[in-house]
Residue, then its C-alpha position, 0 to 999 in steps of 0.5 A: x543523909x550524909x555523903x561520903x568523904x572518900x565520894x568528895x575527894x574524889x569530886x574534888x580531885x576531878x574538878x580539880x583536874x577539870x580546872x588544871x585542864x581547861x587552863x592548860x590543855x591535856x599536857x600529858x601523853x596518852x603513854x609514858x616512856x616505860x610503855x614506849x619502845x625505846x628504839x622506835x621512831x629514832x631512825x624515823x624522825x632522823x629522816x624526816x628531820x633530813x627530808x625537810x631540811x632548808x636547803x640553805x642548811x646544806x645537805 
């Protein structure tokens, strides 16, 4: 029985990531920005950076 090519270069592929992963950890977010709100967060993280700014950075 022969197996398919199309079968192995998706193993191929798999493994591949499986290697890319290991080495490097899952770099990639789960979103990308076009699944993101563009304006979300902005405000959010402004304040959060205020919120915990050393005091000897004025404020």
């Amino acid at each position: 029985m022969t197996t398919d090519p199309k079968d192995d270069a998706v193993a191929a592929e798999a493994a591949r990531r499986r290697r890319l992963a290991e080495v490097f950890g899952e770099v990639l977010p789960d979103t990308t920005s076009d699944e993101r709100d563009p304006d979300g967060g902005s405000a959010d993280r402004e304040s959060w950076y205020r919120e915990n700014r050393p005091p000897h950075h004025g404020g």
